[in-house]
N, C-alpha and C positions, 0 to 999 in steps of 0.2 A: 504494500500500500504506500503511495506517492501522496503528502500534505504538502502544499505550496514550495516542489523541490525539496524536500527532506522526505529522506524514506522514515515511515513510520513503524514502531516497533513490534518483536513478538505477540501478536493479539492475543497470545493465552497465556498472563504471567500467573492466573489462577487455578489450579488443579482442577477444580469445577467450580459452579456460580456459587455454589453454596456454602463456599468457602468463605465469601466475604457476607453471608447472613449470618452461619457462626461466629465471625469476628464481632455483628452489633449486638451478638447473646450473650457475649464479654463482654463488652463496653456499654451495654445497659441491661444488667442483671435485675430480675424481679421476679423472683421465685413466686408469688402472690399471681402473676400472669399466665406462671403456666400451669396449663388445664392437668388433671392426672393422668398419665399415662402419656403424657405427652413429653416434652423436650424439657430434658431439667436441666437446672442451674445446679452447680457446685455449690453444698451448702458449705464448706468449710472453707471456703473461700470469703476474705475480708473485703468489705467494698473498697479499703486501701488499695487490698492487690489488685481488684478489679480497672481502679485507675491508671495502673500499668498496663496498659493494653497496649500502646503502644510500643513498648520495651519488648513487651511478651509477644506481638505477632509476629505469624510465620512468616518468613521469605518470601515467600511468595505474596502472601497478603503486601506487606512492606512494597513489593515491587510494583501488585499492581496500583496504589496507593500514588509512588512515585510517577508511574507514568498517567495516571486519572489527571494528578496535578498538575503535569506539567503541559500535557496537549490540548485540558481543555480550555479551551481559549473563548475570549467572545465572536471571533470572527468563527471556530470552527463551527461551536455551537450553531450561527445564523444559518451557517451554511449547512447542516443534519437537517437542521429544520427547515431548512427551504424545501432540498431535498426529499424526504422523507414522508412530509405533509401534505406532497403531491399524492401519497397514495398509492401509487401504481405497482407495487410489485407482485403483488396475489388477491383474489377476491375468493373470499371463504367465508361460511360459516362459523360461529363463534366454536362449536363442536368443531368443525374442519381444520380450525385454529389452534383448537387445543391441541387436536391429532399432529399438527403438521408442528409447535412447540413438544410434544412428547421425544421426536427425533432428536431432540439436544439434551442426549444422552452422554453420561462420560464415565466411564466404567473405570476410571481411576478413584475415584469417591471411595474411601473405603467408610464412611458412615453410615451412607442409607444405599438401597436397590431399589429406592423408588424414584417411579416417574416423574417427569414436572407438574403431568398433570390430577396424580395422589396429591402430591402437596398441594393442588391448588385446591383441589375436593378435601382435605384435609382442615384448609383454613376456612373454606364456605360451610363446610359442617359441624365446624363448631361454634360458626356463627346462628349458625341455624339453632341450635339446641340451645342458644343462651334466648333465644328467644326475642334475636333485632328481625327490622323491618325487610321486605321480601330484597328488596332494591342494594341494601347490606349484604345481606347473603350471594344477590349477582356480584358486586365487587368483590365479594371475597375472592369468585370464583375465578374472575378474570384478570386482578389486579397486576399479575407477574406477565401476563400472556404477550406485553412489552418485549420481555427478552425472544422472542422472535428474529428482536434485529441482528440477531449473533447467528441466525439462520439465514441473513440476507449478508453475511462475510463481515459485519460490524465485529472489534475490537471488543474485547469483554471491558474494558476501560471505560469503551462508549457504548456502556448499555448497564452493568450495574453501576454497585458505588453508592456513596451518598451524595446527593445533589446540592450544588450550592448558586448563589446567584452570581454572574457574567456582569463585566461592566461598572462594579466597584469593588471596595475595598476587597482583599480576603480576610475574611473574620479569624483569629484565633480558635474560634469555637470548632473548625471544622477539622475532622482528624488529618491526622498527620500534615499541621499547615506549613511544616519549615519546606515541604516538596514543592509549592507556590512559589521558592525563590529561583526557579526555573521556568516558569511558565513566562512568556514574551510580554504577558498584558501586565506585569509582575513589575516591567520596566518603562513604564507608559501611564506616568504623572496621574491624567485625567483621569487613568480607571482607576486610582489608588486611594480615591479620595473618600471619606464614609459612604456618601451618597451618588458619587462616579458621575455618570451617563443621567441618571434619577431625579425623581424630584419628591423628596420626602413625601410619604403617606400616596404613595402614587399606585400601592395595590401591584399586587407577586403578578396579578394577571400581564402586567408592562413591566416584567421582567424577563431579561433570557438569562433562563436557570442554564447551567452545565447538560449535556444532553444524555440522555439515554432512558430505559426502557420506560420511567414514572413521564417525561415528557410525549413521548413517542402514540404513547398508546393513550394518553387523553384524547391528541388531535386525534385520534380512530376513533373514540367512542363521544364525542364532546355535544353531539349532535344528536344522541339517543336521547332514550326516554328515563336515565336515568337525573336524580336530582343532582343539585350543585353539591350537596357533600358525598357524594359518593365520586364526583371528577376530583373533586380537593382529595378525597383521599386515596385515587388511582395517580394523581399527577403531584406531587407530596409526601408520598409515604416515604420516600429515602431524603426528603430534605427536612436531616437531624440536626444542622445546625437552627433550624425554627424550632421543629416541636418538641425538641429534647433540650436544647440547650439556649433556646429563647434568643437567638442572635438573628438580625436582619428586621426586629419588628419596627424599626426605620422607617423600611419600605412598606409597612404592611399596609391597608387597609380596614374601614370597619366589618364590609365583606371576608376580609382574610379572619381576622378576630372574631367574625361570627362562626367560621367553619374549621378555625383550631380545634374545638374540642373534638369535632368530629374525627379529623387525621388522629388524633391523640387517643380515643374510643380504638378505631383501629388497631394500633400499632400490637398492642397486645398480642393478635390474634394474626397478623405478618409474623411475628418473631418467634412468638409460644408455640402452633401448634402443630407440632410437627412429631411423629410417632415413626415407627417402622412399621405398624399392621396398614395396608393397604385401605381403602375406601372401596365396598362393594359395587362398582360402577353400574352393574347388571341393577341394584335396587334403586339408585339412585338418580338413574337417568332421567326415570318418567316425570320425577319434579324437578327437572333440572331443563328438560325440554320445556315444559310451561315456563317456569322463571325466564328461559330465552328468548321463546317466543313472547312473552310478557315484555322485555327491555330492549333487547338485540335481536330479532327476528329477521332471516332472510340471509343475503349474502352484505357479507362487509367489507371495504377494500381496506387494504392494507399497503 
């Protein structure tokens, strides 16, 4: 892959994607979050050592860490998104989608054997038994369904990750920020500034976040039937320097501030619930196809 004459780097500094979810079960531990039987936390673990995360992550995480930071840029980002928001490279069903995300398989994982799309049946089912609303239980289902773009030859750098905002300063609050003293926009005054490019309280919507799977896959669904907190919490859910560690509310708006709690509601249940027993998909289909046909019905481009 060729970026503005620089060849750009190995796209797989991650063993699999699920390697940098592991990393935020470390760096925000909440034993209370997760459901029984599902993914635990180290109880002998101090929240001290917890804030070594960064000392303690693998090589791998660290790497792809270093290269997230340092290529995403505000000009690349513009440019995914220009790209990308055209649409055009498959028209599928949200089922057809799931099918064709199950393919990004990586059988070097040695934690789970499950698919991508257990885990995403996974998180909609335990949304379902807590007893949220029908529109909840679809984002659950769909909310990863982003990482796709690693199936269209995207960089795992640009497409997981935590998400941060393009255009001004970088916040401390975001992990591993000393990797920002490589990135170009790093060296470029006006984007350095608290509010950069911005104009205080100007709303995350007129912001270009870093790009990957939480942006990618709003612009696909943004147009559905479903409501505005369920796009905040498909297009938001990896941007933890907001809802975890409250940096950027600069930019925010009263629209943003009314749909925190929602991404916050979520998060739980992105991080927590994840088991090795499979999701019976044979039983679960028949309400899963209504739920579809309910929000997402028919063919979607992508």
């Amino acid at each position: 892959m060729v970026q503005h004459g620089h060849e750009m780097p190995d796209p797989k500094p991650l063993e699999s994607l699920d390697e940098w979810e592991d990393h935020l079960v470390d760096r925000y531990p909440d034993p209370a979050s997760a459901p029984k039987g599902f993914k635990a936390i180290d109880p002998e673990k101090t929240k001290e050592q917890f804030r070594n995360y960064e000392a303690d992550a693998r090589p791998t995480v660290r790497e792809f860490y270093r290269l997230n930071h340092t290529y995403q840029t505000l000009e690349f980002a513009r440019n995914k998104r220009a790209d990308f928001t055209q649409r055009n490279r498959r028209e599928m069903t949200i089922w057809e989608a799931l099918e064709f995300l199950n393919t990004l398989v990586d059988d070097s994982d040695p934690d789970t054997d499950l698919s991508q799309m257990d885990h995403l049946l996974q998180t909609s089912e335990h949304i379902r038994q807590d007893g949220h609303p029908r529109w909840f239980v679809m984002t659950g289902l769909i909310h990863d369904l982003g990482k796709i773009l690693c199936l269209f030859d995207e960089p795992q750098w640009a497409v997981v990750g935590d998400t941060f905002p393009l255009g001004c300063r970088f916040s401390e609050k975001i992990v591993f920020p000393k990797f920002f003293e490589a990135n170009p926009d790093s060296q470029k005054p006006d984007l350095q500034t608290e509010n950069g490019i911005y104009e205080p309280g100007c709303g995350l919507d007129n912001v270009t976040m870093s790009w990957g799977h939480d942006e990618y896959l709003y612009h696909v669904v943004k147009d559905s039937n479903l409501p505005d907190a369920a796009l905040y919490m498909i297009r938001y859910h990896s941007f933890y320097p907001w809802h975890r560690e409250e940096a950027y509310t600069h930019l925010t708006n009263e629209k943003d501030r009314e749909n925190l709690e929602w991404v916050r509601k979520f998060n739980p249940y992105d991080l927590y619930t994840k088991s090795h027993q499979p999701p019976d998909f044979k039983q679960l289909k028949p309400y899963y196809d209504d739920l579809i046909a309910e929000f997402l019905p028919g063919k979607i481009r992508f």
